[in-house]
N, C-alpha and C positions, 0 to 999 in steps of 0.2 A: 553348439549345444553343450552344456554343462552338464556333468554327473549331479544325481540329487539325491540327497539322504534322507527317507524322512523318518523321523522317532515317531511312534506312538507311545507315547510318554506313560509305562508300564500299563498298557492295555487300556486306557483310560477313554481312545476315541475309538467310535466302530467304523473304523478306516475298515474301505474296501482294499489289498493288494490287485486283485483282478483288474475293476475299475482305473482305477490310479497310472496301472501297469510300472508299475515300479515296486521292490521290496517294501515292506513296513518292518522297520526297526520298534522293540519295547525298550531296550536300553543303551540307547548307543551312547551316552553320556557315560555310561559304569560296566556293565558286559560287556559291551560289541562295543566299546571302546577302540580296539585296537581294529573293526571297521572303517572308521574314521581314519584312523589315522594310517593304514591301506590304501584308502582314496586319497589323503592329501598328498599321499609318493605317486600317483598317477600323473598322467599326460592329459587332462582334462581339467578343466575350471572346476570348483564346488560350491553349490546349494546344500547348507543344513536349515533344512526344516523345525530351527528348537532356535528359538530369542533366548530362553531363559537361560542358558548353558554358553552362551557366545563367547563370554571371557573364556571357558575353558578351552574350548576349541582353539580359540585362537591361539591360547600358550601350546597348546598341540602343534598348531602349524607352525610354532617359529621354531618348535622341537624337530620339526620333520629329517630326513635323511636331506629333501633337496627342497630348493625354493619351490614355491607354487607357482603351477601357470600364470594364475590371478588370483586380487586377494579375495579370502572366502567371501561369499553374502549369505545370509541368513533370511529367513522367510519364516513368521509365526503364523501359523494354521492350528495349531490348537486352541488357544482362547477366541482366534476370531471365528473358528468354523468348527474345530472341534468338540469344543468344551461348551457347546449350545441345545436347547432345546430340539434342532433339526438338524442333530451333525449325524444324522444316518441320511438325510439329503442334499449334505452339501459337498458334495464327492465333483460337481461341475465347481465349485467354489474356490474346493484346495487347487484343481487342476487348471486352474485360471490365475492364482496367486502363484504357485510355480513356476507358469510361465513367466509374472511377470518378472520375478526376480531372476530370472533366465537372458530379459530384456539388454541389452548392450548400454551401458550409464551415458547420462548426456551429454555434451561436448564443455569442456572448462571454459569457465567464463573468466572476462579480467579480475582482477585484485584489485583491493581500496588498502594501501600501506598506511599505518600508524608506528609513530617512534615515541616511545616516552623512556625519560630521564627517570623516573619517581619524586616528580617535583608534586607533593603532595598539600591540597588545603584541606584540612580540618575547619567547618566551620558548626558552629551553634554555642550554644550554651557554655561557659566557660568551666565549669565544673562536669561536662562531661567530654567536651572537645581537647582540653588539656592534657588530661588522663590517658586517652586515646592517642595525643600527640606523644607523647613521654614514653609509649610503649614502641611505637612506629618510628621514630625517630633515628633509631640505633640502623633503619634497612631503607630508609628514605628519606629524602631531603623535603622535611615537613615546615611546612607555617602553619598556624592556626588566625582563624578571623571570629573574636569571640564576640558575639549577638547579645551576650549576657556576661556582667559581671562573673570573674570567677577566680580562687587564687592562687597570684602567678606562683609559676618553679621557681627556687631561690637562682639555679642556675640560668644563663641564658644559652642554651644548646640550641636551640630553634626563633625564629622572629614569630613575635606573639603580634595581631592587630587588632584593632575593637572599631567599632563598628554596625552599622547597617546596609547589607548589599543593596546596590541600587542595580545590578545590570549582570547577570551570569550567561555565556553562551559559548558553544565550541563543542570540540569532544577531546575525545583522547590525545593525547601531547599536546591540545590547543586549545586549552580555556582560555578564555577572558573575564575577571572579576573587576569589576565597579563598587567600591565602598564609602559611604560619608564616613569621617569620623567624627562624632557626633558628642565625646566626652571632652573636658576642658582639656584633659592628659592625653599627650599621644605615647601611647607604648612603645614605639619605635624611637623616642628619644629620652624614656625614661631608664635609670640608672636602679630603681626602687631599693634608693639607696633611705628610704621613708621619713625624709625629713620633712617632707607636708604633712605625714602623719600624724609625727611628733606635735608639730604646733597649728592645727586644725580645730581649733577651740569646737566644732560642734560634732567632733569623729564624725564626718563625713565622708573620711577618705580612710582603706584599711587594704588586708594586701592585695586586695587586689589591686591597686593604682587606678582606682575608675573613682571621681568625685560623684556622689549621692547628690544628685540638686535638689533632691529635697527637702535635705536638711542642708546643706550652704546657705548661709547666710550674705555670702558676699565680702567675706573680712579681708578675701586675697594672702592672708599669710601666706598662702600654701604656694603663691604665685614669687615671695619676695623670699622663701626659702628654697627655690629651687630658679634662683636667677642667672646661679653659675652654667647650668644645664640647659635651663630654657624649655624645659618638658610642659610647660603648663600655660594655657592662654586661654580665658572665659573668650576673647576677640578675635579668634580667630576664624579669617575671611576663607581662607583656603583649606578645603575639606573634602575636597574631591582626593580618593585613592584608585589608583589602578595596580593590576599585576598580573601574569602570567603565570597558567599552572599546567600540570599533567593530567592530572585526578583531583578528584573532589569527593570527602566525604562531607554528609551535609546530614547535620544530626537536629536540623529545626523540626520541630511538629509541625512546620508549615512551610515543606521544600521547595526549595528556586524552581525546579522540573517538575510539573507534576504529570507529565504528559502520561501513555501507558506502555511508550519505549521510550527510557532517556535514553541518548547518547552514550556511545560507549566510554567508561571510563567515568560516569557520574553514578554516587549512590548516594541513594537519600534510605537509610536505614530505620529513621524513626529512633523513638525512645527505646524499645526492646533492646535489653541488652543481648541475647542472643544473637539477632541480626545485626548489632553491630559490629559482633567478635564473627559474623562468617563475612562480612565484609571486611572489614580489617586484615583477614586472613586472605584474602582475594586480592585485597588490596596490592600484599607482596609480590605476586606475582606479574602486576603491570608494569614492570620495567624491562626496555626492551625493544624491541619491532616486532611490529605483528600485522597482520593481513587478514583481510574477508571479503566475500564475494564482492563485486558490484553486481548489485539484484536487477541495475534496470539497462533499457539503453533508450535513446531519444533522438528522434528523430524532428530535426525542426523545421524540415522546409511543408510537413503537413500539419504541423500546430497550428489550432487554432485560436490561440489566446488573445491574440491583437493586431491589428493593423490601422494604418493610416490613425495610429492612437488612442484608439477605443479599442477599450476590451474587449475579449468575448468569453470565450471559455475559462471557466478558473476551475474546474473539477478537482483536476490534480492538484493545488494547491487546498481547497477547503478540505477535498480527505487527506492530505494526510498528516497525520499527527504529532511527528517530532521537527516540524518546522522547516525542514528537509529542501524542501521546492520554493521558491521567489519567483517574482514576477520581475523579468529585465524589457527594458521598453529601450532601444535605440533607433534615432532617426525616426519615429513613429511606428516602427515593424516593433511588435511583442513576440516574445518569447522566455519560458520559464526555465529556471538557470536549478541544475538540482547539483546538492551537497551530498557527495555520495560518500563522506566522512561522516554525514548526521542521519542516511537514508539505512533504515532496521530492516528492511527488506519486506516490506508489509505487503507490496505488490498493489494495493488499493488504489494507486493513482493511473498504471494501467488498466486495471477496473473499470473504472470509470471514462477514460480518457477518450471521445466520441471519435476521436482521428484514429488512431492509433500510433501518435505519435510518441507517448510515452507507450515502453512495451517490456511486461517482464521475463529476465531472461536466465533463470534460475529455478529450472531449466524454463526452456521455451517452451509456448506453448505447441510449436509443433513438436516435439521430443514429448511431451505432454499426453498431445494427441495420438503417437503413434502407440505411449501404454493404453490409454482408455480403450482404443479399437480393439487389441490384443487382449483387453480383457472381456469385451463382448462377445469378439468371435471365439475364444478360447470357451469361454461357458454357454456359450449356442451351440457348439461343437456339441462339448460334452453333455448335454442336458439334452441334446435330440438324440445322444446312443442311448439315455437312457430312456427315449421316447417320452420326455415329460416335453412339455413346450411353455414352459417357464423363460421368463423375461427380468434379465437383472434390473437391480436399482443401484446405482453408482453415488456411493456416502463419502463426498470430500472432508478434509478434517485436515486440520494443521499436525503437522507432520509429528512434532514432542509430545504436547497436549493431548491431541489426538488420540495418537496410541496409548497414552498411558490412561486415558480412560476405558477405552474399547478392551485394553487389557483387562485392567481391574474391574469392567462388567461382564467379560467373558470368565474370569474366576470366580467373580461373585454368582454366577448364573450358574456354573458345576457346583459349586461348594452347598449353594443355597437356591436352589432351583425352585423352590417354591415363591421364593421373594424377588429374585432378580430374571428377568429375562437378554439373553443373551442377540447377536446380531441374526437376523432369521437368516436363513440359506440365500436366499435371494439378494439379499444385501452384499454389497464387494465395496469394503474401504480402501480408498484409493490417499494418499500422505500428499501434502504438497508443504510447502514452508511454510505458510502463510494464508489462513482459510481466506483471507481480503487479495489474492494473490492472483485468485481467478476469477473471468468475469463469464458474459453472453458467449464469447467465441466458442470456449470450451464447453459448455453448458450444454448450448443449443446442438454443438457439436457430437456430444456424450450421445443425447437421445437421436443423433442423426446417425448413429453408429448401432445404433438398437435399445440403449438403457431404456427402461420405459419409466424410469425418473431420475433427477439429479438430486442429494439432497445435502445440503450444506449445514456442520455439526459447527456449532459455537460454542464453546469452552468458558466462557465466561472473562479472558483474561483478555481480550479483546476491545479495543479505544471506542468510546461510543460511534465515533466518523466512522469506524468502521463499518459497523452493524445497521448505520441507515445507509451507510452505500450500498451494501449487499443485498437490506431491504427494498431497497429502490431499485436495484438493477433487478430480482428476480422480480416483482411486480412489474417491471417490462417486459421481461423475459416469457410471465406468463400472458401478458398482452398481445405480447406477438403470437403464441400459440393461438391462443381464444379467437386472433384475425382468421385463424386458418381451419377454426373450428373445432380446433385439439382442446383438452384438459389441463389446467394448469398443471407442470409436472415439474416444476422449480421451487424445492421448499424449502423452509430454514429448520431448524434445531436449535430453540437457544436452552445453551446451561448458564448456570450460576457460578461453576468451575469446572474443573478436573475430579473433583469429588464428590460430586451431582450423581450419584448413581442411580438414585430412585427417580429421578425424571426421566434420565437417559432411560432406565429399564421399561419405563414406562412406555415415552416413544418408539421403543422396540417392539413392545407389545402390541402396539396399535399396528404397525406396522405388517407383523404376522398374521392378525385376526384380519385385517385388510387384506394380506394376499398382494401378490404379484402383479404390479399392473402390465398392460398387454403395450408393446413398442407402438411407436404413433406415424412410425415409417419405417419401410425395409432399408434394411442397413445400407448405408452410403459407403463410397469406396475411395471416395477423395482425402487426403490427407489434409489436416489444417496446418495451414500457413502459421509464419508471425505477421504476417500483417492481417492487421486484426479486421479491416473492413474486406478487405477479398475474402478471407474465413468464412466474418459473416454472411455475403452476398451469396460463397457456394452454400454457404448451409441452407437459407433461403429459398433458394432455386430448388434440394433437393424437397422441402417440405411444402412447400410449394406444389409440386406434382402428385404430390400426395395428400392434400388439404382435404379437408370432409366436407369443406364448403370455399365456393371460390369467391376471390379479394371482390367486391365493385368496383368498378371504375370510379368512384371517388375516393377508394381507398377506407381504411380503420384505424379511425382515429385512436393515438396510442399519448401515453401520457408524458406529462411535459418535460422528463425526464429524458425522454427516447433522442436519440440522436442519429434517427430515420424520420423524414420527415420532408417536407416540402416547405413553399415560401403562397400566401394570400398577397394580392398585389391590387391595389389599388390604382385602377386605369385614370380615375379623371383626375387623381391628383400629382401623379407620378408624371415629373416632365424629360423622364429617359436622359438624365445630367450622369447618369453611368456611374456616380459614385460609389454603386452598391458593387459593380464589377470589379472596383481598382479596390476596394477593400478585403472581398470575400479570399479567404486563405486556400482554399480548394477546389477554385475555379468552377463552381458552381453556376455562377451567373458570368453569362457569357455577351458582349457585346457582337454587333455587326460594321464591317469597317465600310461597306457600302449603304449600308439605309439605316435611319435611326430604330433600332431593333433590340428590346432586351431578352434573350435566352435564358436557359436554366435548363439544367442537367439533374434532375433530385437524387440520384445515386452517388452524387458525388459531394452532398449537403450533410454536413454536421451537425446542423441545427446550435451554431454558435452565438449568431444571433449580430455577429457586427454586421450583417448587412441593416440591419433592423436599427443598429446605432447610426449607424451612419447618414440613411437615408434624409435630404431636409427635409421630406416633405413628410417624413413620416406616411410614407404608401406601403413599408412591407410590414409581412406580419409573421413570425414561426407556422408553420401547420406543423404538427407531430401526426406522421401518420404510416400506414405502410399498404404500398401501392405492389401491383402484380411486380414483378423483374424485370419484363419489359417497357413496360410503363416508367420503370423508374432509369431506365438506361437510355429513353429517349433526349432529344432536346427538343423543346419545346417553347414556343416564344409566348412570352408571359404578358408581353406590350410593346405596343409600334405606333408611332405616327406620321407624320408627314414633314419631311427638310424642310429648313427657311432658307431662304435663298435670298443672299442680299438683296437689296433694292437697287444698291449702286452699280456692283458689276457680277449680280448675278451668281456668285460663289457658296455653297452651301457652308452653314458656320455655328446652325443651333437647329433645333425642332422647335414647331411650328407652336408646339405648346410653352415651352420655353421663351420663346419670345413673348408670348402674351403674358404669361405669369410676370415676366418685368416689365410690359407697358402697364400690368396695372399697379404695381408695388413703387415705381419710378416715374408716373405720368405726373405724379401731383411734384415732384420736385423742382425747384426751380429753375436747375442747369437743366432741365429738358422740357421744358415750357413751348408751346407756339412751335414751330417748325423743328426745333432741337429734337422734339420727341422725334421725329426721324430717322434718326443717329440712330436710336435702339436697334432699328430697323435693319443696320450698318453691321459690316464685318468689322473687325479693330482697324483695319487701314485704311478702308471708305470711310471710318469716323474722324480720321485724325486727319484726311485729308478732308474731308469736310469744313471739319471743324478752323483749318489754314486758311483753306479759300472763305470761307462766311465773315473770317475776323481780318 
């Protein structure tokens, strides 16, 4: 346990001490100062309860007499719980946010290393790319690639190129550029030394060194005065440019990257001069080695993306949005290959990923799981000593964004209480990295733990892929509830931004005048996994015994989305050739090595859909649906027929249906005419001995 400080920020919340059981400070940033820093000379970890004051604190602790146990963390309970409309009932709220920043941090994940040189491009316009090269120049090793005429420095300090990019990709220390050069003049072997200038009868050409073809007439002086150099060729074949960079500033109104995370080390600043000078200014600073998390990990022997050469699943690749994930195909086995040099940590492709074969792990979702319980039971705890019997709602929110809206709505809602409404009591924001970061495990998990909703805040700075995988996943999310009779209790929140208050405040409000909704099951005691289908399966089972109304035996139908679900099989056309067996990635469909017998497991079905590719006869078909737990854990045979048993010596070698399907497709042929048709009838080596003795 950690000692915990908390400011009442001069009187300003009507924090209970009693309640709370701990001191309430008014001024420990400026009186009770030297409180603080009392505790940081303890034998004890610290919790200050004040965001706003952290840098000072912290120059406090590196002032201390001796090192700290650990380093401080910090907890804001004022604007989320104080500074609100109900902060005289959110006394189970603070004491739920206390503890969790009391929680023990989650286990370090690997490192993704970057080295950059400050091998810098400048590309756009030449009158503003220039400018910007000339200043950077003196702390990086700059080129410029100018899209537009512009003109040049008398000196040559830097390589100037001209051009149209045809091909940008990479990240930080490892760009790749692709450029036509596309003017009669290559910059790179011009001296502008301006002797085309000089005798250019129609000034077509000026300092820039880039020929106007609109006005050339085609006289060539400018070709037979610069013949010593050779700068100049209207014929020229070869025009492909390549090169290697570190960084990229990219000053087009119409950027290489427009994705909504580029790559590190890419900026596309636009015209604004302001954000090109705080770029520029950032720029400096990328020279060097640096390192950030690896956000995922991946497991491929339960991907289900491809086999036997047909794809199946591409989730992960369509969400995510800086290009990150590829599709690798060897020997026929697929599997997707991710760039964790280009992957921003979105977490969306675990989201989605029906295996759980991509999974994020920053932090995991079990380290995840064990805050969200600790937040339930910590405010069930206290909200039943206060004999209310209130049921939180758990508000996910990307972790920057996030907060800094929830702040600036909880200031706005003390400052201006009549205009903004602030997070109601009930409400407990929980930060994660990336609001596309979490999926169903957690969710379903959250309200299996007591939240009586989950509710997912969007910021507006969020990739569209995002926000319809998020849409799509909680419209499952509330599907699977609705099977079980429960209330949808999986929402969104979309904003416009960070600066959306009035929508936000509004949400809030509805939220209040709604009231608390009531848990839709007694708290579960299992911890979630990272694997993401056991997660799902316990949380199932526990909701499950708790259902308002129980699954049928044909199950509820769920949308096509879901990746619970079963396989429709078609008996008279399916001739059990087992291809759907040697394809399926999760051993779903199961063959029999004694009688021709197709099986299926649905618990252990993705709903990827290559059985469905692969089949010839086109017999299966997805069902999305969700069956009792028992039901879904059985195996159960889906189609069976009867062995053929050669003719010749009796050996079994196909089904009975199999063979007929080829005497009717192969009768009319003419190698099996009059008694050959037989042969079909034949094992491979009763036919080839047949086929010896007849001839």
């Amino acid at each position: 346990m950690s000692q915990k400080l908390v400011c009442n920020c001069n009187g300003t919340m009507p924090l209970d001490s009693k309640a709370l059981g701990m001191p309430i400070h008014t001024s420990l940033c400026r009186q009770e100062v030297g409180l603080a820093m009392k505790a940081m000379n303890g034998d004890e970890a610290l919790i200050i309860a004040c965001t706003q004051e952290s840098a000072l604190f912290a120059e406090l602790a590196e002032q201390s007499e001796k090192a700290l146990v650990a380093p401080l963390r910090f907890v804001n309970i004022r604007e989320i719980a104080g500074w609100t409309q109900e902060a005289k009932t959110s006394g189970p709220k603070i004491a739920a946010l206390l503890a969790l920043a009391d929680m023990p941090e989650a286990e370090p994940v690997p490192v993704v290393n970057y080295e950059s040189q400050g091998r810098l491009l400048v590309i756009g316009p030449g009158g503003q790319a220039l400018p910007w090269a000339e200043k950077l120049s003196s702390s990086l090793d700059v080129s410029v690639l100018c899209t537009e005429p512009g003109a040049l420095p008398i000196a040559r300090n830097f390589p100037i190129y001209t051009g149209a990019v045809t091909k940008l990709d990479g990240y930080l220390g490892h760009f790749t550029v692709d450029w036509d050069l596309q003017n009669p003049i290559d910059p790179e072997m011009c001296t502008r030394c301006g002797a085309c200038v000089e005798v250019c009868p129609e000034g077509a050409i000026d300092d820039a060194f880039q020929i106007d073809l609109d006005k050339c007439k085609s006289h060539r002086a400018c070709v037979t005065a610069c013949a010593g150099i050779g700068a100049i060729a209207f014929d020229r074949v070869d025009r492909k440019r390549s090169s290697e960079f570190d960084v990229i500033m990219d000053l087009r109104v119409k950027p290489q990257m427009r994705m909504s995370q580029t790559p590190q080390g890419y900026f596309a600043p636009g015209q604004d001069p302001l954000e090109q000078a705080m770029v520029a200014n950032e720029l400096l600073g990328l020279v060097g080695e640096f390192e950030k998390p690896k956000y995922f990990a991946y497991d491929q022997k339960v991907c289900a993306h491809g086999r036997n050469g047909k794809v199946g699943c591409n989730a992960c690749i369509d969400a995510c949005s800086t290009g990150a994930i590829s599709s690798l195909f060897k020997n026929g086995q697929g599997t997707v290959e991710v760039n964790p040099n280009l992957c921003m940590g979105c977490g969306a492709c675990a989201t989605v990923c029906p295996s759980g074969a991509m999974r994020y792990n920053y932090p995991s979702v079990a380290h995840q799981g064990k805050e969200i319980k600790l937040l339930a039971n910590v405010y069930g705890a206290e909200s039943a000593k206060l004999k209310q019997a209130v049921t939180p709602s758990l508000l996910l929110h990307t972790l920057t964004a996030g907060t800094q809206l929830i702040d600036s709505l909880g200031r706005s809602a003390h400052l201006r209480p009549k205009q903004f409404d602030g997070l109601p009591s009930f409400v407990l924001p929980y930060g994660i990295e990336h609001i596309a970061s979490t999926g169903l495990d957690l969710w379903l998990g959250a309200l299996a733990y007591g939240f009586g909703e989950v509710i997912l805040l969007l910021t507006g700075d969020e990739d569209p892929s995002y926000s319809a995988a998020l849409e799509e996943q909680c419209a499952l999310g509330n599907a699977i509830l609705a099977a079980y009779g429960f209330d949808g209790r999986i929402a969104l929140i979309q904003l416009d931004s960070t600066g959306d208050l009035q929508r936000a405040s509004s949400a809030m409000a509805k939220l209040r005048q709604r009231g608390p909704l009531p848990a839709i099951c007694s708290p579960a005691s299992f911890g979630l996994g990272d694997q993401k289908r056991e997660t799902i399966e316990a949380v199932l089972e526990h909701l499950q015994k708790q259902a308002k109304t129980p699954l049928p035996a044909e199950g509820v139908a769920l949308p096509k989305s879901s990746f619970l679900g079963g396989l429709k099989i078609n008996q008279d056309t399916c001739t059990l050739c087992m291809s759907c067996v040697g394809s399926c990635p999760e051993g779903a469909l199961l063959d029999n090595l004694d009688e021709p017998k197709l099986s299926f497991i649905e618990k252990q079905c993705v709903q990827c859909g290559i059985c469905v590719q692969t089949c010839p006869e086109q017999a299966l078909v997805l069902a999305p649906r969700l069956l009792t737990v028992e039901q879904r854990k059985q195996k159960v045979e889906i189609n069976e027929t009867k062995p053929f048993h050669c003719i010749s010596c009796g050996k079994v070698f196909g089904t009975s249906k199999m063979i007929d399907l080829m005497l009717i497709k192969l009768g009319a042929h003419s190698a099996f005419s009059g008694e050959a048709l037989e042969r079909l009838k034949m094992c491979s080596d009763c036919r080839v001995v047949d086929m010896v003795n007849k001839e």
